[in-house]
C-alpha positions in Angstrom: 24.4 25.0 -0.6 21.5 25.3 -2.7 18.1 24.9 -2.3 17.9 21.4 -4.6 21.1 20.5 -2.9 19.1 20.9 0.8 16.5 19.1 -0.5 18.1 15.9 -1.8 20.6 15.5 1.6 16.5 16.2 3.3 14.6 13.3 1.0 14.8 9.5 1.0 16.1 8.2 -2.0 12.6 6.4 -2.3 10.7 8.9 -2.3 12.9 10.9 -5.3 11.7 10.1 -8.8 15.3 9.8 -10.8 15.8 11.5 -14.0 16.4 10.1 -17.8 18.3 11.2 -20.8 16.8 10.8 -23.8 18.7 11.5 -26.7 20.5 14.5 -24.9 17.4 15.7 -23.0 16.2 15.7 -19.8 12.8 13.9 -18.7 11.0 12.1 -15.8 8.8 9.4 -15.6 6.5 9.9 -13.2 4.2 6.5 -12.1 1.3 6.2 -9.9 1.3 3.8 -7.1 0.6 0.2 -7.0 -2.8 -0.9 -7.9 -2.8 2.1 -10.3 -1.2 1.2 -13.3 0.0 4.2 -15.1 2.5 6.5 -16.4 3.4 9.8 -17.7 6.5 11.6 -18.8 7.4 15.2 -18.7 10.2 16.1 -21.1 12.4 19.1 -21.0 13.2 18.4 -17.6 16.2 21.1 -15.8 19.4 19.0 -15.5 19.7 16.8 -12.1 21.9 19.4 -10.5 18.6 22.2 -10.8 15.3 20.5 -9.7 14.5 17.2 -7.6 11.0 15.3 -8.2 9.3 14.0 -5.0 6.6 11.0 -4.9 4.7 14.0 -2.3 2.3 11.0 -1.0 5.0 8.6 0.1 5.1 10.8 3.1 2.8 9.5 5.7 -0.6 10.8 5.8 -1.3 12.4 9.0 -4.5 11.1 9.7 -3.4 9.7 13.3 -3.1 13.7 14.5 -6.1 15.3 11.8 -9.1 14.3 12.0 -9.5 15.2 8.0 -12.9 16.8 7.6 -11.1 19.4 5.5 -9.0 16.8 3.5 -6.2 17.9 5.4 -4.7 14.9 5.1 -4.5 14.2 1.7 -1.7 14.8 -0.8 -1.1 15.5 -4.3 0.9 12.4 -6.0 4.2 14.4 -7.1 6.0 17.3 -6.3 8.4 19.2 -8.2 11.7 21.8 -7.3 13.0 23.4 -9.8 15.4 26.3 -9.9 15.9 27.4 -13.6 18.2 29.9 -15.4 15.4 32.3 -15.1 12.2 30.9 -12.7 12.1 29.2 -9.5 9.5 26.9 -9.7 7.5 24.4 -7.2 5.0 22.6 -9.4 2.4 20.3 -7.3 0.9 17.3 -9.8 -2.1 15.4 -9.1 -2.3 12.5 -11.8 -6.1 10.1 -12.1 -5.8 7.3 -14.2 -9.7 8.2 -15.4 -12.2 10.6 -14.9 -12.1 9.7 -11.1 -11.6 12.4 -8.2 -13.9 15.5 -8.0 -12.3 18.9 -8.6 -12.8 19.2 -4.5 -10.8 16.5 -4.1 -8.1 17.7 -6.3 -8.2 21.2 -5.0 -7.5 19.6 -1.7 -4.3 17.1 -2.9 -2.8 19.8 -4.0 -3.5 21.6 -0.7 -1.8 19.1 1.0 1.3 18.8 -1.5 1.9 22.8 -0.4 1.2 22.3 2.8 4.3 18.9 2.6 6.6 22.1 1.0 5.8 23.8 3.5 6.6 21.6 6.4 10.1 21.0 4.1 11.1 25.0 4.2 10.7 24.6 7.7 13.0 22.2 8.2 15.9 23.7 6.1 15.3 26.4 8.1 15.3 25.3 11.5 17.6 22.6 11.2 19.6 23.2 8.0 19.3 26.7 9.2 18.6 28.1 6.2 16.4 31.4 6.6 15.7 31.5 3.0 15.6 28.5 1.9 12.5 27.7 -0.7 11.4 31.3 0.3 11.5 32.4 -3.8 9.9 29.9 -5.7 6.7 30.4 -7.6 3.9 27.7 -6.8 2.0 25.9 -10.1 -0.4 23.4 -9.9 -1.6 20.6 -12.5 -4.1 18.0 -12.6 -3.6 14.9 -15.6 -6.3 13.1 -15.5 -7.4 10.3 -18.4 -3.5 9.4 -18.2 -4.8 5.7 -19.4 -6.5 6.6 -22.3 -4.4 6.3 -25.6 -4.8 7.3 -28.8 -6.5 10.6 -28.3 -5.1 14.3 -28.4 -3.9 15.9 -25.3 -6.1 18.2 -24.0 -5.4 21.5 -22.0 -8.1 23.3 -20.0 -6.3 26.7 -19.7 -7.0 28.3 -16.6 -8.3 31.7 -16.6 -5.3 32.9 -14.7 -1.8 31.9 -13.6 -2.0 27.8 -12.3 -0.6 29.6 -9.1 -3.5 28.3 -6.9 -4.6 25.1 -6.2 -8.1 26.2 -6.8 -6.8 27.7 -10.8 -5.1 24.4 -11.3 -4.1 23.7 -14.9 -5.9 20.9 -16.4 -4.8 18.9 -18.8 -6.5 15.0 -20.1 -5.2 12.3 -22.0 -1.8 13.1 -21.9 0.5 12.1 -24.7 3.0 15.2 -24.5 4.0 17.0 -22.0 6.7 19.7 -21.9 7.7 21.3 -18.1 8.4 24.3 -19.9 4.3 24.0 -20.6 3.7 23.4 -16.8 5.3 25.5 -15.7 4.2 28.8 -18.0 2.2 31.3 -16.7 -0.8 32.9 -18.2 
């Protein structure tokens, strides 16, 4: 059993983000939370067999065990598993609506996101008893932020190095493209 298959047996169905075709193509709409109201879509998606896409902070926080001082218990919004013809990819997305959230805050959602992936290869491996299992994928990180404002050009902040650390996240405003093959791309 794969990896994505593990994964969606593992996941509630409401906390999977399904995917669309369009025209022939793969993409995913991912959308922020109730009282956010916004929206972005990644096209170029894998097909549904090869990657799952997981609202990461519909898991409880776990603020009743950590006390948080660290932001321990925060989360990025969506997670991403993909295994591809030629990468296996976990991509961790933090999304703001505007210029909200410092980059300390972000650096920690997307802590927390690895740290949920984390807690899921340890329980396809204890209890789906999988040794391997998410034990090969290559970590990428992204914050969108300005997701509400239209009508300008998308911007990319390319980091000086791989987006392979939360702390040398990709950054990306105003969104009004977005390719996975783009997130996903190392330097």
């Amino acid at each position: 059993m794969s990896d994505i298959a593990i994964l969606k047996e593992m996941i509630k169905e409401t906390a999977i983000v399904a995917l669309e075709n369009r025209h022939n193509k793969m993409q995913v709409t991912l959308t922020e939370a109730p009282p956010a109201n916004y929206s972005i879509t990644i096209n170029g998606m894998p097909d549904d067999d090869n990657v799952i896409v997981i609202k990461a902070d519909a898991f409880n926080s776990p603020k009743t065990v950590f006390k948080g001082k660290f932001g321990e218990c925060k989360r990025a919004d969506f997670v991403i598993v993909a295994d591809t013809e030629n990468k296996k990819i976990i991509l961790c997305i933090e999304m703001k609506g505007g210029k909200g959230g410092s980059e300390t805050e972000i650096i920690q959602q997307l802590k927390g996101a690895q740290c949920f992936v984390a807690y899921c290869r340890e329980i396809g491996q204890s209890f789906w008893k999988q040794q391997n299992f998410l034990t090969d994928y290559m970590y990428r990180f992204v914050s969108i932020r300005e997701i509400s404002i239209s009508k300008q050009k998308t911007r990319t902040e390319r980091p000086t190095s791989n987006h392979d650390r939360p702390d040398r996240m990709l950054k990306i405003s105003s969104p009004n493209y977005l390719n996975f093959n783009h997130l996903i791309a190392g330097r």
